[in-house]
C-alpha positions as CSV (number, residue, x, y, z in Angstrom):
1,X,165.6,61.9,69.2
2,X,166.8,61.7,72.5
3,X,169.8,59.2,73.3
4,X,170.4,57.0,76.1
5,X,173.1,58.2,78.7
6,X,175.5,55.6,80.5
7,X,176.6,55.5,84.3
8,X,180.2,57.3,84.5
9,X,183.1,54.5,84.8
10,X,183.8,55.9,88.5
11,X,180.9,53.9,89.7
12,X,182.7,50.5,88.9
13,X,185.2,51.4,91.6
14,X,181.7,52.2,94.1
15,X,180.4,48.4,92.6
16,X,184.1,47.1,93.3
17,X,183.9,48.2,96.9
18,X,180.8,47.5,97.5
19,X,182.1,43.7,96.5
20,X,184.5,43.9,98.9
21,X,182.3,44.7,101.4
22,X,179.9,41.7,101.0
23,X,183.4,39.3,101.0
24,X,184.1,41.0,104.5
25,X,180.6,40.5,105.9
26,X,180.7,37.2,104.4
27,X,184.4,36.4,106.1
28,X,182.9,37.6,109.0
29,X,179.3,35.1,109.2
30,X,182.0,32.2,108.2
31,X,184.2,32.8,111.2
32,X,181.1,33.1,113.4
33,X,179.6,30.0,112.1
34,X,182.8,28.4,112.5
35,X,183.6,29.6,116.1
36,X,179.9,28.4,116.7
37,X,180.9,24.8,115.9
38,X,183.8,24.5,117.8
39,X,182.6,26.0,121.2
40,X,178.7,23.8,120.6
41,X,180.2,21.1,118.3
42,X,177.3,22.0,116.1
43,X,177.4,20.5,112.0
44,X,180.9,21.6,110.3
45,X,178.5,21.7,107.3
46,X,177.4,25.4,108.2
47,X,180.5,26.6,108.3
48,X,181.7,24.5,105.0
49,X,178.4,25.7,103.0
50,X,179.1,29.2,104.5
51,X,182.9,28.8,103.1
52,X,181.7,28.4,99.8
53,X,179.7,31.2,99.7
54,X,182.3,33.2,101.1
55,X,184.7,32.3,97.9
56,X,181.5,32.0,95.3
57,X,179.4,35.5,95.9
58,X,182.1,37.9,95.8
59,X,183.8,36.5,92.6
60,X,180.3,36.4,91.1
61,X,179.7,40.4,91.7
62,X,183.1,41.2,90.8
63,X,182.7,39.7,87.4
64,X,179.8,41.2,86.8
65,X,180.8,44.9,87.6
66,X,181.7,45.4,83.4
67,X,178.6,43.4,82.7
68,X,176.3,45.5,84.7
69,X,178.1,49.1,83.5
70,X,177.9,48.2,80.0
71,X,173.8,47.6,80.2
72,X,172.7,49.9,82.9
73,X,171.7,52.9,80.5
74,X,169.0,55.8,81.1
75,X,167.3,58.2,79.3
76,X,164.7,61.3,79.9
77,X,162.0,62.3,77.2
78,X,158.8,64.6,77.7
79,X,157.1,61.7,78.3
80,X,158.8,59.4,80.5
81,X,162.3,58.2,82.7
82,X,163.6,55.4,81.3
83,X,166.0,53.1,82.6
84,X,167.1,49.6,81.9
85,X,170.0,47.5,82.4
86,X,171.1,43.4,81.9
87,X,171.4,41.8,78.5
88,X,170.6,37.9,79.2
89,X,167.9,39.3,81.3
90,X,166.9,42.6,79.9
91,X,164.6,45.0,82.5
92,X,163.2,48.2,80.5
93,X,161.6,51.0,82.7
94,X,159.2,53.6,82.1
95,X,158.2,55.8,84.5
96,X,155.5,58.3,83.1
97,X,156.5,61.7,83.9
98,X,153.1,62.9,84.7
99,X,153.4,60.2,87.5
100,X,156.6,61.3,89.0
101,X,156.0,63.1,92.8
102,X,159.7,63.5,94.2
103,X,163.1,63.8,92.8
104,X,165.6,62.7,95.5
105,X,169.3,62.6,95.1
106,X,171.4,60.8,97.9
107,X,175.1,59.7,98.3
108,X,176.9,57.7,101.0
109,X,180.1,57.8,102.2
110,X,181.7,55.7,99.2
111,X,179.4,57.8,96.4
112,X,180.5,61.1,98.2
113,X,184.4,60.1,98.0
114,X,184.1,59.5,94.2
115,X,181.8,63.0,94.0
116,X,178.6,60.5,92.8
117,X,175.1,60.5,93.6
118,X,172.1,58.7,93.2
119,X,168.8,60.1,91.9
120,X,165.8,58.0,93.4
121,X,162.6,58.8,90.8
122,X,159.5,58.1,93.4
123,X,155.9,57.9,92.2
124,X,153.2,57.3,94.6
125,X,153.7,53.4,94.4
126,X,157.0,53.3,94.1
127,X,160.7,54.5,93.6
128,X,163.4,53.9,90.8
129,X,167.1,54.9,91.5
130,X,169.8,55.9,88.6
131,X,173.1,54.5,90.4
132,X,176.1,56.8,90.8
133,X,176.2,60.0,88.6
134,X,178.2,62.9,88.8
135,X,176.8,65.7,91.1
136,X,176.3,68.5,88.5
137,X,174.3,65.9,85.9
138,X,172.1,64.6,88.9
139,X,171.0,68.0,90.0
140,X,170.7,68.9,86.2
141,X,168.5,65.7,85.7
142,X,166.5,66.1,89.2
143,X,165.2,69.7,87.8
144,X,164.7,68.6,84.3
145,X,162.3,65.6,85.4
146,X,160.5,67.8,88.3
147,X,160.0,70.6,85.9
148,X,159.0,68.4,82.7
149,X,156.2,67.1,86.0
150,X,154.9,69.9,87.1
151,X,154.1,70.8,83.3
152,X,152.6,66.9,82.6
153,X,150.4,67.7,85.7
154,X,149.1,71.3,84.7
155,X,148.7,70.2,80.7
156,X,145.1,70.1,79.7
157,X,145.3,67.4,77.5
């Protein structure tokens, strides 16, 4: 029986940040479109709607930093890499291990500070990424998947 595994709490704080980055962007494209009225006399309505979003989007992702740790979950079998997160709108994820072609593990600055990483499962169509784990369990879970692929691909059956 293998059981799912959860993010580790440090990657609310990465979430929390990355929050606070979308409000400053946001702050920023406000002040521009409001600058933009005053010196071209342009709508006020740009700026109001951009206002708004300003306030609304940040406050959104901020509440839903517990939401999103509590369902993002991820498991590895013989068989497959699973992921899933949400609740109200649940998305399960296989990706068949005999599929898998690269294990990548990557961390920016903000990942790096809290001694995360991110492991990016790529396929020939695509690639799935396991947000935030600590160094040793990514590099633990990269070889695990690539060697459980190299023996999918060299199994006869």
């Amino acid at each position: 029986m293998h059981t799912t595994k959860s993010l580790p709490p440090r990657i609310k704080r990465i979430w929390g940040y990355s929050a606070l980055g979308s409000l400053l962007a946001l702050l920023v494209i406000t002040g521009l479109l409001w600058l933009a009225h005053q010196a071209w006399h342009w709508t006020p309505w740009l700026a109001v709607f951009g206002a708004i979003l300003t306030v609304i989007e940040p406050v959104i992702e901020f509440a839903l930093i517990p939401y999103r740790y509590r369902f993002s979950r991820y498991q590895i079998t013989p068989t497959a890499v699973e992921m899933q997160s949400g609740w109200l709108f649940k998305k399960r994820l296989a990706i068949p291990i005999a599929r898998v072609q690269n294990v990548t593990l990557n961390a920016g600055p903000l990942l790096q500070w809290q001694h995360l990483t991110q492991v990016t499962v790529a396929t020939a169509a695509t690639s799935h990424t396991i947000e935030g784990l600590e160094l040793p369990v990514a590099q633990q879970l990269r070889d695990q998947i690539m060697q459980l692929a190299q023996e999918a691909r060299h199994d006869p059956a």
